[in-house]
C-alpha positions in Angstrom: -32.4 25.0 -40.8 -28.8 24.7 -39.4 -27.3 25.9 -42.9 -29.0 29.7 -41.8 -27.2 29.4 -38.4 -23.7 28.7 -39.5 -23.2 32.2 -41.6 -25.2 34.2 -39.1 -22.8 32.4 -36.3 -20.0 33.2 -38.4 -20.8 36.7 -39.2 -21.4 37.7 -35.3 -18.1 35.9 -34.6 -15.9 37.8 -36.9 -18.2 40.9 -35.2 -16.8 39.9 -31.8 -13.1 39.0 -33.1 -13.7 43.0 -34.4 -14.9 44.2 -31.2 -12.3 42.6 -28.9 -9.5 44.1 -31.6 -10.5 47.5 -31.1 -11.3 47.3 -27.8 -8.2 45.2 -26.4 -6.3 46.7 -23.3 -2.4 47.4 -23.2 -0.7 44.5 -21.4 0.4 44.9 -17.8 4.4 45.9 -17.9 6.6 44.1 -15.5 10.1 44.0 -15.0 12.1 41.7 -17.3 12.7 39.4 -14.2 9.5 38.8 -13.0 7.8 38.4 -16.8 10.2 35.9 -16.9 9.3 34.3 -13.7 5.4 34.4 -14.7 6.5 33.3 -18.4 7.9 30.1 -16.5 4.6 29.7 -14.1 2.9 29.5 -17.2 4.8 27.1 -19.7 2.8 24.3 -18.8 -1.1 25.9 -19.3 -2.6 25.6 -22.1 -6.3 27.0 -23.2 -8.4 24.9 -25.8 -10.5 27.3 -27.5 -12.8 28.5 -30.5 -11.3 31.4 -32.5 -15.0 32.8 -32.4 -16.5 31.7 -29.0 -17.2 35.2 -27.1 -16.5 32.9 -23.7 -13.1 32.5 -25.5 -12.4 36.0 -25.9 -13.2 36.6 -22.7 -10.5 34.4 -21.7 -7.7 35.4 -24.3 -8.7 39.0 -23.2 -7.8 38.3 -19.7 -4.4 36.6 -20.6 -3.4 39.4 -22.9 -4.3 42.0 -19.8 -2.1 39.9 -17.9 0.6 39.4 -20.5 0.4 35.9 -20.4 2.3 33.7 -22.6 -0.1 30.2 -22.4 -0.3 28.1 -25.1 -3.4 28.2 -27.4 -5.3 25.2 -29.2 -8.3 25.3 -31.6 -10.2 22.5 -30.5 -12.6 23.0 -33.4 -10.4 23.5 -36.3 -8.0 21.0 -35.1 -8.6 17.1 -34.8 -6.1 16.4 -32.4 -6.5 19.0 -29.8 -10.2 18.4 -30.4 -9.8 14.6 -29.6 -7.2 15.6 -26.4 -9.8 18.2 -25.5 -12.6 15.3 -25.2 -10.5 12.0 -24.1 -8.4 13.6 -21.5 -10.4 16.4 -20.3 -13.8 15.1 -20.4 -15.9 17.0 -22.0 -16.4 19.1 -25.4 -16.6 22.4 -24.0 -14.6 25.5 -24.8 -12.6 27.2 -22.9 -10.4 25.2 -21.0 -7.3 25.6 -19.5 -5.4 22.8 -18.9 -2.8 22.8 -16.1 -0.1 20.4 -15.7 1.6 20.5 -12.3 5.2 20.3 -11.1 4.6 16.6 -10.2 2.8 16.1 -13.5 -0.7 16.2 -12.3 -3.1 17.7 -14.5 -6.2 19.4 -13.6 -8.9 20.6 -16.8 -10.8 24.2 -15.9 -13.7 24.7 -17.3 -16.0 28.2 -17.8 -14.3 31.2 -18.4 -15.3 32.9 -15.4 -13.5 30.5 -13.3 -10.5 30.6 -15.6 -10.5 34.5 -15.5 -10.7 34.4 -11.4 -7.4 31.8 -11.2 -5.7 34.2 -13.6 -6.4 36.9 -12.1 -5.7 35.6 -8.1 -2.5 33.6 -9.5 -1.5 36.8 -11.9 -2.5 39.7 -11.1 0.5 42.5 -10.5 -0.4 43.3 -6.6 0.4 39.5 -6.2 
């Protein structure tokens, strides 16, 4: 039965990749400085994801909006970021953003709801 599911999955995900092409909003414009201040905020993030996963796009949507430059890993296509994704952040579940802090502290977000409300409090242009 699971050989039916993988085209049909794989059909509706290139759907979605489609839809989120022709739908995609214009990045916010900032001034050269602060992109560049942003760009360095961001250096150390990094979202584990599925090229197909609609809770992915979500995500990449909302970085894109926000011009953010955040590192992307496919967890599923990749062995070792799929093996990072489970040893050192707990779980196999897509998205993820992993943040390292300043002090080198690292703290794994899961669910792209909460991922899209940190971006958007820590990124957003009236901040």
């Amino acid at each position: 039965m699971g050989f039916i599911f993988k085209p049909v999955r794989w059909v509706l995900g290139q759907i979605i990749i489609f839809i989120d092409w022709l739908t995609r909003s214009k990045p916010v414009e900032r001034s050269a400085e602060a992109q560049k201040e942003i760009d360095k905020q961001t250096k150390d993030m990094v979202l584990y994801q599925f090229q197909q996963c609609p809770f992915c796009v979500k995500t990449r949507r909302t970085m894109r909006r926000l011009a953010l430059k955040i590192e992307k890993r496919d967890a599923r296509n990749d062995p070792q970021w799929n093996q990072e994704l489970i040893e050192e952040g707990g779980k196999y579940q897509v998205p993820c953003l992993k943040i390292t802090a300043d002090d080198g502290s690292v703290e794994w977000m899961y669910e792209s709801t909460a991922i899209n409300q940190y971006l958007d409090e820590k990124f957003s242009v009236s901040n």
